[in-house]
N, C-alpha and C positions, 0 to 999 in steps of 0.2 A: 364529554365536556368536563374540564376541572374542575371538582367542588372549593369556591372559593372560602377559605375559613370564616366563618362570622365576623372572627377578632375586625377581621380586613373588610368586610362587605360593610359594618356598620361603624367604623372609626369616624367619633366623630371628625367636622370641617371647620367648625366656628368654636372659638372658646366657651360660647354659653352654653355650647353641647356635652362639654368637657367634665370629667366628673371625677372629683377627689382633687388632689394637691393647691384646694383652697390658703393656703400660708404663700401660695407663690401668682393664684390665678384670680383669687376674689376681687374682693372691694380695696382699693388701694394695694394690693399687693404689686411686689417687683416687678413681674411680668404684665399683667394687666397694666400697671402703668407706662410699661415702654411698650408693647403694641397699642394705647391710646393714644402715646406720641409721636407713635409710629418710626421710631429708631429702637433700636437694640442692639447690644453689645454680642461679641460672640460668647457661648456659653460652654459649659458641661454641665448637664445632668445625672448627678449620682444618684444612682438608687436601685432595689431590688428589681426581679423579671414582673414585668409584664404590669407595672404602675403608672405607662403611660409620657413614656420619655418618647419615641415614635410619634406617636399621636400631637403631644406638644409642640414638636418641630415642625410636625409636617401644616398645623395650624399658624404657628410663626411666618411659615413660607406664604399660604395663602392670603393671612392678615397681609403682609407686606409685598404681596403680589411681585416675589423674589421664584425665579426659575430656582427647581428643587432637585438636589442629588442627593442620592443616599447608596451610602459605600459601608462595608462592611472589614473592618479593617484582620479581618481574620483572612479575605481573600482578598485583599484592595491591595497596592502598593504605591511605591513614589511614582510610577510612570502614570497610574492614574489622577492622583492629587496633581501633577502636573499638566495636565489634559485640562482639569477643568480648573484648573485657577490662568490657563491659556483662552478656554472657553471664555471666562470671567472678563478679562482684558478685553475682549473684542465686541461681547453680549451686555456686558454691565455688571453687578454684582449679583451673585449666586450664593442661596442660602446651600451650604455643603451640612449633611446631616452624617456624621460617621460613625457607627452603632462599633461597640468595643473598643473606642478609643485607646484602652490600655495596652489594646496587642499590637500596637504601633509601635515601632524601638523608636531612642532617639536620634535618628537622620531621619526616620520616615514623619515623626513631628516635626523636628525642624525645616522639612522642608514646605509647612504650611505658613510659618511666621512671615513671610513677607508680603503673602496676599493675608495671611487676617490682620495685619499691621495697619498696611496701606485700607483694608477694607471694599477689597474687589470679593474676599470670600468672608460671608458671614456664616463661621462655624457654629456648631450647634455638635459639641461632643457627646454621646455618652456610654455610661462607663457601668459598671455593678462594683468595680473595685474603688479603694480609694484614692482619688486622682492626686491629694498630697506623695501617694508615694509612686503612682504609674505612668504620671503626666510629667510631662519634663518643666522645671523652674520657667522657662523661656516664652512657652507657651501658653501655662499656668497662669503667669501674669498676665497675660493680655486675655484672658475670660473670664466671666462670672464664674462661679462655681454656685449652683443650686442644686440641692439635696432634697430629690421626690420621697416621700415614706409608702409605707406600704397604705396600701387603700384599705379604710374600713368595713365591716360586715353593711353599716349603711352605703359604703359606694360600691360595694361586690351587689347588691340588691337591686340599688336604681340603676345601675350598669345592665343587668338582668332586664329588668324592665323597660330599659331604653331600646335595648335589642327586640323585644320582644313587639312592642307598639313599631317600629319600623322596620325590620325585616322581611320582605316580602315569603321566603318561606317559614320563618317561622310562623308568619300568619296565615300561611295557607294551609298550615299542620295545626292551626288554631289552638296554639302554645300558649300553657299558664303555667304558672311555677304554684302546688301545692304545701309544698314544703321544702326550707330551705337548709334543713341544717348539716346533710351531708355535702351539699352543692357547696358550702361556707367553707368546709371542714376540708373537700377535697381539691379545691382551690388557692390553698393555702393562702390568701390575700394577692393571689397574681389573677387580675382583669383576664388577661389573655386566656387563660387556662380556665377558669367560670366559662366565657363565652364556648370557648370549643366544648368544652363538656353537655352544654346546653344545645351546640349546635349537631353532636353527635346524637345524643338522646332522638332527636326533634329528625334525625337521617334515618332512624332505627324502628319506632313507633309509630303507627298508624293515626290516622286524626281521630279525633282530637290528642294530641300531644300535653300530659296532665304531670308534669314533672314533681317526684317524691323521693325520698331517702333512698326505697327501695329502689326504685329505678336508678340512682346515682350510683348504687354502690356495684346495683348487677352488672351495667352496661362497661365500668368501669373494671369490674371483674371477668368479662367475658372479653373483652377488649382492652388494645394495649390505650394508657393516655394519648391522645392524639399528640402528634408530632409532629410540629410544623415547621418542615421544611424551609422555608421561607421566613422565618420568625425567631423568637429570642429563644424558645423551647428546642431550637437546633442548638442554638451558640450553647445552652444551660447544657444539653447532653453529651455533647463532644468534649464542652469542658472539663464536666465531669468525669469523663471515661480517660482523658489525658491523662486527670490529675491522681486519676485511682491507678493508672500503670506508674507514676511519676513516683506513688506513696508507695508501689509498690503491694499494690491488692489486687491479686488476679482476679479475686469472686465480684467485688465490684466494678469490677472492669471487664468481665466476660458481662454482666448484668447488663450496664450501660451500650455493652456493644450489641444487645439484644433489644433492648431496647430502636435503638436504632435502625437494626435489620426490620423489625416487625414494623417500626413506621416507616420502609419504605427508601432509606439514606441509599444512595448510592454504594456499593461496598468500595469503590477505587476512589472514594473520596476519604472513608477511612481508614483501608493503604495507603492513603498520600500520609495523613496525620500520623501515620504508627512509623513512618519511615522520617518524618521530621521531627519525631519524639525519639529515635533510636540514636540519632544525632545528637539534638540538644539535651536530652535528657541522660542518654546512659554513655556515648561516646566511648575512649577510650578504655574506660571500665571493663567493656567488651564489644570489640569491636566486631566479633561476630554476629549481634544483633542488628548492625546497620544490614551488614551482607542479606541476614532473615527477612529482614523488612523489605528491601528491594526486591528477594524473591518471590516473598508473601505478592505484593504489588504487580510483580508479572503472570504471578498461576492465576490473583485471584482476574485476573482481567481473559485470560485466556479459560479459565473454566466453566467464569461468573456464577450464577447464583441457582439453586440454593447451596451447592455444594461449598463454595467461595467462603460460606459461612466457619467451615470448619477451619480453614486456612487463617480465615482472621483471626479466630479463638486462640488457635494454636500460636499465631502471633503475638497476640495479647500478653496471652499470661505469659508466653516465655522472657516478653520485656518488663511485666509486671514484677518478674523474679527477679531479672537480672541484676546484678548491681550498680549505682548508679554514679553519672560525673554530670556535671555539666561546664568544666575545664573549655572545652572548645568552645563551645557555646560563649564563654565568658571573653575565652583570648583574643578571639575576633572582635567582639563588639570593643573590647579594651585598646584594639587597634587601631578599627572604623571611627575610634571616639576623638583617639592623637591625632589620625589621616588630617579628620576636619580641624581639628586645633590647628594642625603645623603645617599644613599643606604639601606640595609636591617637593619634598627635600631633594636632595643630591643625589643620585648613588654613587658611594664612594668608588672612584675609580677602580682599584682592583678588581671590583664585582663587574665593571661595565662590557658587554659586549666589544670586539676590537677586530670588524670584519676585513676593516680597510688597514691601508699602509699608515694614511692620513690619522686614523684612529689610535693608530700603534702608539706613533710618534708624540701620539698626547698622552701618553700613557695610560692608555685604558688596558683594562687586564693586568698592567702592570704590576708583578710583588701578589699578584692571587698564588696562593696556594692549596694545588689539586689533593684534597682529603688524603685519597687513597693510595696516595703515593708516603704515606706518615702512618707509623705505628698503629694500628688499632683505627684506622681511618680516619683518623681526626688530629688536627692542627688548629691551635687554639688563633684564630683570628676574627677582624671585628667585619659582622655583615650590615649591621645598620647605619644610616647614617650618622654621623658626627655626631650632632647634635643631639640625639636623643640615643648616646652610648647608652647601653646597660639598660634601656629601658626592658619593660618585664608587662609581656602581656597573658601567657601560657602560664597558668600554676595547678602541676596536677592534683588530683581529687586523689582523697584518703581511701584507696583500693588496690587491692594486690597488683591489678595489673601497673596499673598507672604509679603508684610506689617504684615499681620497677623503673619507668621513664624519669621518674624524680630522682632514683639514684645512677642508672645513666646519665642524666643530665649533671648532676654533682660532682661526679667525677672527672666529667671532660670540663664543666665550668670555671670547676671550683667554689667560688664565690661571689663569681661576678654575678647573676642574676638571682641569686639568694636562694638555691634549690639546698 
């Protein structure tokens, strides 16, 4: 049977359970007063791991006795936002809780603004970054923005305590906390992280269960930090290990990928990641890194684990090193951004398919001219449409390879796209 993590077994359900972020939940505060009046606005909550952004939502849902989803926008997309704001229309309105709101681009926000508009989805974002710069203007306007802080040494304590008088195993391990100053120190002010450490102790030791420094630092020494799967201490390590290949640190990104392995991460879920980072992150730079990553993705799935480990490593750092773009990454979205501005334009005739006679006659195809039939393969003609001549979504990245395509591009251009 799955050990369910404490964080999860003892969250509280009613606000009076609720401990820390008194400036938003006390006496007169914003929240307290619109679940008294029983309406609220859609939200984000900005703030550090494990402070209790989760827990608030999911107590907003049950105050308001609102049907509750929770998506995780690191694996959620627009076909799922569209599901339940479908759901919504039929069922009534749906509290939506979207943990990483940041890693949402702007079509996959946009396309929540006309159910949180209308008010069939009552969002509840949140976020660890700041939503002035990850959240789109469009959206932004239509939520609160509330900022959780990190929980005090007093709410890291009665958090402890609270777990502790209702957990049914933790009372059956007949659990007291001795001393608290490594449990404070190793929890760095994230809820989530105290509880697991307490609830690993309390899995490890025989009853009575008498929690001390020593025991915090052994258990935490002999063992990796728990790693919850299911929880924000997923999103904090994968983010971290991204951003340590993205900066370019293969030790702290062989680290984080160790991490990982020892708690358990699927290895093909971070071959998916090292193959969406070889893209977005290093691209043209080197384009033998995507080819790595896809292979990484196939051995490690055909050899799996433990050996799978080495594959990763070796994946890692070699993108960790690599040098970096993120040129495509940018040109697309720079595209996807016009698509939605200008809608389904023209294709200029020349470009258009001309199967039929009827086709012909309208001059499709007409005046294209076939590259490779022209010096050097190229024949300076316009492929966009009209309307948005010259626009410029591709600008390569300052690296030998992609220099190269910049001065390809220059030469056959000229100057029309500015390379």
């Amino acid at each position: 049977m799955q050990h369910v993590p404490l964080a999860e077994r003892v969250r509280p359900r009613r606000l009076e359970d609720y401990i820390g972020q008194e400036h938003l939940t006390g006496h007169g505060a914003p929240l307290k007063n619109y679940l008294d009046s029983g309406t609220i606005p859609s939200m984000i909550f900005w703030g550090p791991p494990g402070v209790g952004k989760t827990t608030l939502a999911r107590i907003i849902g049950e105050t308001l006795q609102l049907p509750y989803v929770q998506l995780s926008a690191i694996n959620a997309g627009v076909a799922d936002v569209r599901k339940i704001i479908a759901d919504s229309k039929e069922q009534g309105r749906i509290l939506l809780f979207l943990d990483e709101i940041h890693r949402f681009n702007k079509s996959q926000q946009d396309a929540l603004l006309g159910a949180v508009e209308s008010g069939n989805i009552l969002l509840i974002g949140a976020t660890t970054e700041n939503p002035s710069f990850e959240v789109n203007n469009a959206l932004l306007s239509r939520c609160q923005v509330y900022v959780l802080q990190d929980l005090s040494a007093d709410n890291l304590l009665s958090m402890a305590q609270q777990a502790i008088s209702k957990d049914e195993f933790l009372q059956s391990k007949q659990t007291s906390i001795a001393e608290h100053s490594a449990l404070l120190q190793f929890s760095g002010g994230d809820g989530r992280k105290l509880l697991n450490i307490i609830d690993m102790i309390a899995m490890h030791e025989q009853a009575p269960v008498v929690i001390d420094d020593n025991k915090v630092k052994n258990i935490l020494q002999n063992k990796q930090i728990v790693y919850d799967k299911a929880g924000e201490e997923h999103y904090n390590i994968i983010s971290a290990f991204i951003k340590s290949i993205r900066g370019s640190d293969p030790n702290a990104a062989v680290y984080y990928l160790a991490r990982m392995l020892e708690g358990g991460e699927k290895p093909e879920f971070i071959a998916r990641r090292l193959l969406i980072l070889a893209s977005e992150d290093i691209g043209n730079a080197n384009p033998t890194a995507l080819v790595l990553a896809t292979t990484t993705m196939t051995a490690v799935q055909t050899i799996g684990m433990p050996e799978g480990r080495i594959i990763l490593s070796q994946c890692a750092t070699y993108l960790a090193c690599s040098m970096k773009s993120n040129a495509s990454y940018l040109a697309i979205n720079n595209a996807m951004e016009l698509v939605q501005k200008t809608g389904a334009l023209a294709v200029p005739l020349h470009l258009r398919n001309a199967p039929t006679k009827l086709m012909k006659s309208m001059d499709y195809g007409k005046e294209y001219e076939y590259a490779h039939s022209h010096p050097g393969n190229f024949i300076e003609q316009e492929f966009l449409p009209d309307s948005i001549r010259g626009a410029k979504f591709f600008e390569p990245g300052n690296n030998a390879r992609e220099n190269e395509m910049r001065d390809f591009l220059k030469k056959r251009w000229k100057d029309k796209y500015g390379y």
